[in-house]
MMTF fields as JSON, N, C-alpha, C and O atoms, coordinates in Angstrom:
{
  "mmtfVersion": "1.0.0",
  "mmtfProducer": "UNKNOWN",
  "numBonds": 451,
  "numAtoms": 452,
  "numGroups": 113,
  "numChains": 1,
  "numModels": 1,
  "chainsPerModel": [1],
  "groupsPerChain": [113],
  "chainIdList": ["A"],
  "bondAtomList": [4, 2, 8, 6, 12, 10, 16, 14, 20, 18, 24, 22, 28, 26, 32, 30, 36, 34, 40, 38, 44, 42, 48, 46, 52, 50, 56, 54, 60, 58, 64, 62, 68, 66, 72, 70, 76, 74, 80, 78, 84, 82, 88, 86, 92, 90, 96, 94, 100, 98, 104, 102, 108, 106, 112, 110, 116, 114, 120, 118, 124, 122, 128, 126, 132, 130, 136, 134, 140, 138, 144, 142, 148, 146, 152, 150, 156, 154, 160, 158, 164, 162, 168, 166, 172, 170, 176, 174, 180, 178, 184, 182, 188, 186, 192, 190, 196, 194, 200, 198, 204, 202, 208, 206, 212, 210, 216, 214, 220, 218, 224, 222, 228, 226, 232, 230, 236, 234, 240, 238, 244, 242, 248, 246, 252, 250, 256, 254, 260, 258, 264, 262, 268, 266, 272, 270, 276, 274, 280, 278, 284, 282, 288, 286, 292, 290, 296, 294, 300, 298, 304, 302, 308, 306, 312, 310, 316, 314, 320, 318, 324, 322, 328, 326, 332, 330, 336, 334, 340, 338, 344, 342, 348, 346, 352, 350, 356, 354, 360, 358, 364, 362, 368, 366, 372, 370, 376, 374, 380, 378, 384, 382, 388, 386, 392, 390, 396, 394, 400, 398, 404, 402, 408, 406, 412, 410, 416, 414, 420, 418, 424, 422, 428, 426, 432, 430, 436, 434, 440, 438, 444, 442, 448, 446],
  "bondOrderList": [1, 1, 1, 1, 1, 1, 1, 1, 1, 1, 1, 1, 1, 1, 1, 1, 1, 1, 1, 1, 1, 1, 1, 1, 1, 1, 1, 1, 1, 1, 1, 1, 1, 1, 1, 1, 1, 1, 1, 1, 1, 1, 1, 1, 1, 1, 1, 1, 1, 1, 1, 1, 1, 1, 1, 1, 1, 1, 1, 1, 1, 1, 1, 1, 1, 1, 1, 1, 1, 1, 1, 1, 1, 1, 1, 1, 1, 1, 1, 1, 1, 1, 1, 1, 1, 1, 1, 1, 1, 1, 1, 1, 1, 1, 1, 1, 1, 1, 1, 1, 1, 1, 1, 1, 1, 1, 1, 1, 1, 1, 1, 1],
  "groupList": [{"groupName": "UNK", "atomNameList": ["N", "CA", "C", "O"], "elementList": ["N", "C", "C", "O"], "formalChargeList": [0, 0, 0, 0], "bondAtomList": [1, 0, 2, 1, 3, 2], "bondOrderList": [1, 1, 2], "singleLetterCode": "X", "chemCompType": "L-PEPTIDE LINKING"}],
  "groupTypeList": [0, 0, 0, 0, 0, 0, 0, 0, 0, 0, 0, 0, 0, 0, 0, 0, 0, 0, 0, 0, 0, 0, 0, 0, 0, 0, 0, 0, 0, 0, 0, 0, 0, 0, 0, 0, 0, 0, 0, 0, 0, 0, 0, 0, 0, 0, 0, 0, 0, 0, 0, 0, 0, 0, 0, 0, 0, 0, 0, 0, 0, 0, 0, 0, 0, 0, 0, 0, 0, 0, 0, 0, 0, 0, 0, 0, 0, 0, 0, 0, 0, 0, 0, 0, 0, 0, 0, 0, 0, 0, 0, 0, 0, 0, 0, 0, 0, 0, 0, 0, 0, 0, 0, 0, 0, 0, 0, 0, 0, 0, 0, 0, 0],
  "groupIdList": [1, 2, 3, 4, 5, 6, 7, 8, 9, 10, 11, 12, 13, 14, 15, 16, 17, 18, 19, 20, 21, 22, 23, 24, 25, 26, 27, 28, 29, 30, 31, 32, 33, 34, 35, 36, 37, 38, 39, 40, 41, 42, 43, 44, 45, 46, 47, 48, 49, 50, 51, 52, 53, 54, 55, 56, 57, 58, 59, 60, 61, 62, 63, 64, 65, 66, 67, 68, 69, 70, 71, 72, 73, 74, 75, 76, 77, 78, 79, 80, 81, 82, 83, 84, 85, 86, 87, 88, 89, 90, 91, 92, 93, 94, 95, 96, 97, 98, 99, 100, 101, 102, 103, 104, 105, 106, 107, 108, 109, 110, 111, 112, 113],
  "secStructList": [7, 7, 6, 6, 2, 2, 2, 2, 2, 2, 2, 2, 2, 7, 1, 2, 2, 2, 2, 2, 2, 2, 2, 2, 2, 2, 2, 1, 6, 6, 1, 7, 5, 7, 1, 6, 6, 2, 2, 2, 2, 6, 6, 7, 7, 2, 2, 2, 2, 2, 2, 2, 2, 2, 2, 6, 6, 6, 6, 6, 1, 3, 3, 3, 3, 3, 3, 6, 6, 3, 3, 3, 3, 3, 3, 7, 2, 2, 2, 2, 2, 2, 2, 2, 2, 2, 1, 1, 6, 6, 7, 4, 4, 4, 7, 4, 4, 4, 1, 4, 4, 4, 6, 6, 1, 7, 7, 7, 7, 7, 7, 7, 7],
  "xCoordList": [-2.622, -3.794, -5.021, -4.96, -6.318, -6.996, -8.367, -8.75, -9.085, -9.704, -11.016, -11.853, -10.971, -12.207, -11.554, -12.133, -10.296, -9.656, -9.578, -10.331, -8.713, -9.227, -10.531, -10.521, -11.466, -13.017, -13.531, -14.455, -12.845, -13.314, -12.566, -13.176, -10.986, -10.412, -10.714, -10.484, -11.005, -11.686, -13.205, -13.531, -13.696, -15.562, -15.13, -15.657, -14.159, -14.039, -13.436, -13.607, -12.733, -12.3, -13.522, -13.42, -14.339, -16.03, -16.89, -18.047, -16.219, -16.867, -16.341, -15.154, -17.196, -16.367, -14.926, -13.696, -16.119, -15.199, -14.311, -13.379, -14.204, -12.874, -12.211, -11.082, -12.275, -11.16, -10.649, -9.465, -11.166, -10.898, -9.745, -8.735, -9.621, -8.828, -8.317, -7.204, -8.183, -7.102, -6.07, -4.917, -6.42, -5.624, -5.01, -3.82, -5.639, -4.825, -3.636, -2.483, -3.984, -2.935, -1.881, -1.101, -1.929, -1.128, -0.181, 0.976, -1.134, -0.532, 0.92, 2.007, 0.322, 1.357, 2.154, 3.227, 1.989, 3.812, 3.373, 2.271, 4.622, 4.598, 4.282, 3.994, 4.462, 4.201, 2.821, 2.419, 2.209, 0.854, 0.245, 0.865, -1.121, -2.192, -2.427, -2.173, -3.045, -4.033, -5.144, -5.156, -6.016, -7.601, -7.895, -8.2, -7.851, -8.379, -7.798, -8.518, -6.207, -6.458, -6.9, -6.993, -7.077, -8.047, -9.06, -9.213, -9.738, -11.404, -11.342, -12.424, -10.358, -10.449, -10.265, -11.169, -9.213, -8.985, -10.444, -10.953, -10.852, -11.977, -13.214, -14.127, -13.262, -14.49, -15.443, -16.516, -15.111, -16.011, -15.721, -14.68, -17.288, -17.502, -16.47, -16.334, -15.871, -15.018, -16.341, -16.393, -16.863, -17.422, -17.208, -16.432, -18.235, -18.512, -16.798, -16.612, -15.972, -14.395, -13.81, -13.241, -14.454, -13.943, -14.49, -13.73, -15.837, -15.993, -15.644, -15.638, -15.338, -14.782, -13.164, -12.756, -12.683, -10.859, -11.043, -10.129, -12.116, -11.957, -12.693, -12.251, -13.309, -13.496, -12.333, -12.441, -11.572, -10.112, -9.144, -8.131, -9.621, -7.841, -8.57, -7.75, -9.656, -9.922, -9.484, -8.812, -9.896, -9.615, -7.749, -7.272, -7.242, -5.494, -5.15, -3.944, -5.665, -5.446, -4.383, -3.696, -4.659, -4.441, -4.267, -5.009, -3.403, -3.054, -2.822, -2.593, -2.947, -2.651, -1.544, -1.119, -1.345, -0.444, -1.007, -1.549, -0.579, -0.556, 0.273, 1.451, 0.063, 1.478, 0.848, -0.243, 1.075, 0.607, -0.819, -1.006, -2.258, -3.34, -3.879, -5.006, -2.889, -3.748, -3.562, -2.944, -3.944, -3.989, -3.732, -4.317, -2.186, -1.903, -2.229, -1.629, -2.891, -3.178, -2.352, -1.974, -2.043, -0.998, -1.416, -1.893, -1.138, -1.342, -0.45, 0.774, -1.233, -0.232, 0.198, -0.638, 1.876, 2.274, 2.65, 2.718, 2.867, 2.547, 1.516, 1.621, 0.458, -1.025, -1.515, -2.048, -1.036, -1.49, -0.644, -1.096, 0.62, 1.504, 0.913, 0.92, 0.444, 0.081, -1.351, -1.375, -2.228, -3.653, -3.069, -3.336, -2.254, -1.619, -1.196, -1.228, -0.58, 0.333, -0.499, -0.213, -2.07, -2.917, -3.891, -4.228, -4.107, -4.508, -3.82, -4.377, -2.759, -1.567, -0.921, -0.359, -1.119, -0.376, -0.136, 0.806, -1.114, -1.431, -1.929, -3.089, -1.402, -1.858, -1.521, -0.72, -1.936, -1.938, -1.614, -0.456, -2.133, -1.595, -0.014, 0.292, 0.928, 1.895, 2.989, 4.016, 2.561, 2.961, 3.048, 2.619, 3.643, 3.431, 3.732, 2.96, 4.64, 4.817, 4.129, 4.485, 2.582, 1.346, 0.648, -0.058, 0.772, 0.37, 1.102, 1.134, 1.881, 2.331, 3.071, 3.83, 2.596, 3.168, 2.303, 2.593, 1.703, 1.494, 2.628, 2.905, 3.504, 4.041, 5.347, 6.254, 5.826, 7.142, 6.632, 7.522, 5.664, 5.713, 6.013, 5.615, 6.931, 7.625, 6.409, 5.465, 6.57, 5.333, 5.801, 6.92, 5.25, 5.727, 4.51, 3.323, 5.028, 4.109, 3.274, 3.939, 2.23, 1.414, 1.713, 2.06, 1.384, 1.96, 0.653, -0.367, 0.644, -0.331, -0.316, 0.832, -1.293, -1.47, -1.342, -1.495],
  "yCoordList": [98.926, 98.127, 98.914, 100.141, 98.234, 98.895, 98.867, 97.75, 99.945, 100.499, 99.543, 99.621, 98.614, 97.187, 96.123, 95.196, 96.149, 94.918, 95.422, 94.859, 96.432, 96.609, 96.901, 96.843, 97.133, 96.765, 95.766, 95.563, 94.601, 93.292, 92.969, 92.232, 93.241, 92.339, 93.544, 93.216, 94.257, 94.941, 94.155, 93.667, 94.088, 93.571, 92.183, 91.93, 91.084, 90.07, 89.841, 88.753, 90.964, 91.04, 92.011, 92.413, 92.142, 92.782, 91.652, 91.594, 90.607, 89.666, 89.194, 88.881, 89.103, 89.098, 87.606, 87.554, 86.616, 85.597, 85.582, 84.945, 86.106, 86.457, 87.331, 87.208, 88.241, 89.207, 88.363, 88.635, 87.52, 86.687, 85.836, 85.824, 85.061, 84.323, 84.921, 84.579, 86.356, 86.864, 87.21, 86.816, 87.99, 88.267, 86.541, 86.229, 86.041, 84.73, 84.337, 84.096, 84.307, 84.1, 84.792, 84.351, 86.279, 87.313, 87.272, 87.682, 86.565, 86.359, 85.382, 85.558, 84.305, 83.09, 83.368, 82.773, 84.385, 84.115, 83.57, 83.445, 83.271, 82.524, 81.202, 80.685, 80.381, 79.136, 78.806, 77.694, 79.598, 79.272, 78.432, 78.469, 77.699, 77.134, 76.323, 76.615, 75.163, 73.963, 74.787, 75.973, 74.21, 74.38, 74.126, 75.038, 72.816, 72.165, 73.347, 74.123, 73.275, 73.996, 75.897, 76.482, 76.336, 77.516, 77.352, 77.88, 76.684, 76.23, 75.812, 75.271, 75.638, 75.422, 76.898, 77.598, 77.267, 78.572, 79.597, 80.076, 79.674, 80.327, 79.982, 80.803, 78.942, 78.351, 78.423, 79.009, 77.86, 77.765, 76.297, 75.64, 75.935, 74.677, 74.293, 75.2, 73.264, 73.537, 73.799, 74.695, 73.07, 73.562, 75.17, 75.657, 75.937, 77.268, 78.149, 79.265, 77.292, 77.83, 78.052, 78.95, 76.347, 76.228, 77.066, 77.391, 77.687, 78.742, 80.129, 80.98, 80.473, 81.648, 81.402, 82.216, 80.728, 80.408, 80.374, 80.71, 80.014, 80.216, 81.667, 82.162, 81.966, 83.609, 84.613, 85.754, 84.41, 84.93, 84.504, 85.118, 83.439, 83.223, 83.281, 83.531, 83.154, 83.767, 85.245, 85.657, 85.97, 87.303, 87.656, 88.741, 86.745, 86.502, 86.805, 87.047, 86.966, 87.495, 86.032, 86.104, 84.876, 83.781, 82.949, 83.147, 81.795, 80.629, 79.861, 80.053, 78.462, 77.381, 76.425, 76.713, 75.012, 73.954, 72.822, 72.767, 71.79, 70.882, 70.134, 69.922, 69.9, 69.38, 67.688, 67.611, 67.028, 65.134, 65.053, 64.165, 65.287, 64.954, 66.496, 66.695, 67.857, 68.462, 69.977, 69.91, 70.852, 72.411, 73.29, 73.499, 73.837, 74.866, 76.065, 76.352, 76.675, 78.154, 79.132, 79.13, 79.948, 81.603, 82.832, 83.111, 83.452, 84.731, 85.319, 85.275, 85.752, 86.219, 87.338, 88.226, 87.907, 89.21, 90.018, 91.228, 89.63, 90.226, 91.817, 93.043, 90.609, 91.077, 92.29, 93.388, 91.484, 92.778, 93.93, 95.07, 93.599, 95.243, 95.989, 97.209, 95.143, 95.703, 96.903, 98.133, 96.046, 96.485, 97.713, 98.8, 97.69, 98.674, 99.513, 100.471, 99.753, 100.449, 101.814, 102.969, 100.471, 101.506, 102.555, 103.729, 101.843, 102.467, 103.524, 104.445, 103.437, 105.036, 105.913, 106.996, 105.232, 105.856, 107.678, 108.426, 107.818, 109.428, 109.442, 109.856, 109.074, 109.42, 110.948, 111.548, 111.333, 112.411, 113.52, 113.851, 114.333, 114.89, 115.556, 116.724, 114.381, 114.377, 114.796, 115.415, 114.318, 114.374, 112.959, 112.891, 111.73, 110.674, 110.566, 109.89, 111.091, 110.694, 110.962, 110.873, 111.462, 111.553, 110.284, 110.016, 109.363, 108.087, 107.017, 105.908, 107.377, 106.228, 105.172, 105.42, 103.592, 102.659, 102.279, 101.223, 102.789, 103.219, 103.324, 102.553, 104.504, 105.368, 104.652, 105.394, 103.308, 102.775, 101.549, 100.933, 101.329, 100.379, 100.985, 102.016, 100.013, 100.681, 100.985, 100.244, 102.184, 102.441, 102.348, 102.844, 101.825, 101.598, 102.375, 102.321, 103.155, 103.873, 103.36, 102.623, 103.341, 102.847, 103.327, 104.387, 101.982, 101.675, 102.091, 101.69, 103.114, 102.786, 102.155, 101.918, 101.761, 101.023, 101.684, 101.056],
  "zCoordList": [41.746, 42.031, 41.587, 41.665, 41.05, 40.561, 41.482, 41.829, 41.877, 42.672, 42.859, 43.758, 41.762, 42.226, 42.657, 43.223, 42.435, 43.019, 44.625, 45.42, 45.088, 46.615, 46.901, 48.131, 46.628, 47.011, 47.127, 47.914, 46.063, 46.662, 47.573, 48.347, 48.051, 48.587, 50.22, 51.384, 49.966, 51.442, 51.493, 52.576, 50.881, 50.948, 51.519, 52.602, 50.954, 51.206, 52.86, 53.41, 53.556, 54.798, 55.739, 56.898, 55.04, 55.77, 56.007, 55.593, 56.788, 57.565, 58.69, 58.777, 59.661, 61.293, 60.97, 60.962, 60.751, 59.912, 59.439, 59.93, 58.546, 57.628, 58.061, 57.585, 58.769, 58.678, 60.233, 60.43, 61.252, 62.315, 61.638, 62.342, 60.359, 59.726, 59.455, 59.855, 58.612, 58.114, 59.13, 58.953, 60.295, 61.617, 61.99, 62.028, 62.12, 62.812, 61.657, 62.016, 60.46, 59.674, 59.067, 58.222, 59.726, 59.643, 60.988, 61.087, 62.147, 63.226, 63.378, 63.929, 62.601, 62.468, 61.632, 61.727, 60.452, 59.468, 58.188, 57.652, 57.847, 56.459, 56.145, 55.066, 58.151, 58.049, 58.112, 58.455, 57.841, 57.668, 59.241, 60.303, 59.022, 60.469, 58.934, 57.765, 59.622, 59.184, 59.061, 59.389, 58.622, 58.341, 59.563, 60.331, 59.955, 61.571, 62.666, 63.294, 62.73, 63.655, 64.131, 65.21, 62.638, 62.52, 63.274, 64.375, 62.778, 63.369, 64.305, 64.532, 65.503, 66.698, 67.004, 67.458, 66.769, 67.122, 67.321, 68.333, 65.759, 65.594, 66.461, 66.553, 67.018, 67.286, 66.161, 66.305, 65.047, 63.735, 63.096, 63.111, 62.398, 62.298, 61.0, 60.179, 60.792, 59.39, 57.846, 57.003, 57.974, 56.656, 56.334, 55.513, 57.329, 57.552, 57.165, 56.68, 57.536, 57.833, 56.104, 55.483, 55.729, 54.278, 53.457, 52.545, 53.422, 52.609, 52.988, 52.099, 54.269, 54.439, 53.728, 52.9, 53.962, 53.074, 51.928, 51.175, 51.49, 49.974, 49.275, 48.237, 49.667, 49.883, 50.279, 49.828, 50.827, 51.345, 50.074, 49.738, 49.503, 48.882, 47.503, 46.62, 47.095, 45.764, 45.636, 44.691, 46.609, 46.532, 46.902, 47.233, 46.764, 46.874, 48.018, 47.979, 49.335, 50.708, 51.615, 52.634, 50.724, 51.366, 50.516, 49.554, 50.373, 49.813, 50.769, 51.963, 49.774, 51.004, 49.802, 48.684, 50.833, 50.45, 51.34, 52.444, 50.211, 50.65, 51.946, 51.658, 52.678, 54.018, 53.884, 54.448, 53.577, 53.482, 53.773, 52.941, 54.38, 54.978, 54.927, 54.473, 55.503, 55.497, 54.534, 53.471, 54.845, 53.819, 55.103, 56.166, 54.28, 55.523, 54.929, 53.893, 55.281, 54.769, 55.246, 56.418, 54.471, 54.679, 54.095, 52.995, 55.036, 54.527, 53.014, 52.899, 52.155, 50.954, 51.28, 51.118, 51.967, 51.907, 50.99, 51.205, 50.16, 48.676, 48.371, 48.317, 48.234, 48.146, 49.332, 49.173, 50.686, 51.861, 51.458, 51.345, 51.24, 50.933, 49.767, 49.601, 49.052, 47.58, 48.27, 48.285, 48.687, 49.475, 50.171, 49.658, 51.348, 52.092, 51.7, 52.473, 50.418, 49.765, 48.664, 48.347, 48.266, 47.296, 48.597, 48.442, 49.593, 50.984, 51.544, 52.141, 51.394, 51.734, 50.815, 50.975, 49.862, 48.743, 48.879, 48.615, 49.266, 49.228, 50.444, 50.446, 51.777, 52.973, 53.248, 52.532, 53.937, 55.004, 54.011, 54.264, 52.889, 52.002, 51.933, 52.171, 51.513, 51.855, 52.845, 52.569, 54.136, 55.124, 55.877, 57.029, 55.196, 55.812, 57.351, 58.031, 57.852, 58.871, 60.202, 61.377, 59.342, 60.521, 60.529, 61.501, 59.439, 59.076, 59.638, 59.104, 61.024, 62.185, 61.299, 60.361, 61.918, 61.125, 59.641, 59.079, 59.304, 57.568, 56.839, 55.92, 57.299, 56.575, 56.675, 56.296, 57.102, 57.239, 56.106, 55.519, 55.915, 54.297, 53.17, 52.628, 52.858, 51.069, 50.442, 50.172, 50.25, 49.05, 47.678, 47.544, 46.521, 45.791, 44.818, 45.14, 43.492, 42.805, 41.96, 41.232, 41.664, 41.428, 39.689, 39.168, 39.163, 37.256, 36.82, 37.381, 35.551, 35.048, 33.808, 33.431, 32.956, 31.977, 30.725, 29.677]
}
C-alpha cells in the first residue's frame, strides 16, 4: 500500500462521523446495515449520513449493494487488513508480539513496483 493511499483512507476515518460508521459496520460483519438503519443508529440526519458513506467507500473502507428499495453498506475487509497490515508492518522493531492483537493479522509483505 502506498503511503498516500493510507493517509487518505486514515484522513477519511478523522471524522467523529465516519469513523462512528466505520465501527458500526465493522461491528455487523459482512452483512452489512441499511443506510436508514445507520442513521438511526447514529442519530444522524440521512443526507449528512449519505455523504459521510460516500466519503468512506470512495476511499474503499466500505461498499454497498443493492437489497430491492434499499443500500446495504459493508465494511470492505480486504482494504482494513491491507490498512492494518501497512500500519504494523514493522511494528515494535521486530518484536511483534509486544503489538498485542496487531501482531495476530497476517502480515503480508509489502510488493514493490
Amino acid at each position: 500500500m502506498e503511503e498516500s493511499v493510507a493517509a487518505d483512507m486514515l484522513s477519511a476515518l478523522a471524522h467523529p462521523v465516519r469513523l462512528g460508521l466505520f465501527r458500526a459496520l465493522v461491528a455487523v460483519g459482512p452483512d452489512g446495515e441499511s443506510a436508514g438503519a445507520l442513521a438511526g443508529k447514529l442519530e444522524t440526519p440521512p443526507s449528512t449520513l449519505s455523504h459521510h458513506l460516500s466519503v468512506l467507500e470512495r476511499m474503499g473502507l466500505i461498499s454497498h449493494k443493492r437489497q430491492q428499495r434499499n443500500l446495504i453498506y459493508s465494511a470492505e475487509h480486504a482494504a482494513i487488513k491491507e490498512l492494518m497490515n501497512f500500519l504494523v508492518i514493522d511494528c515494535c522493531g521486530g518484536r511483534p508480539e509486544l503489538c498485542g492483537h496487531a501482531a495476530s493479522l497476517p502480515v503480508q509483505e509489502e510488493q514493490t513496483a
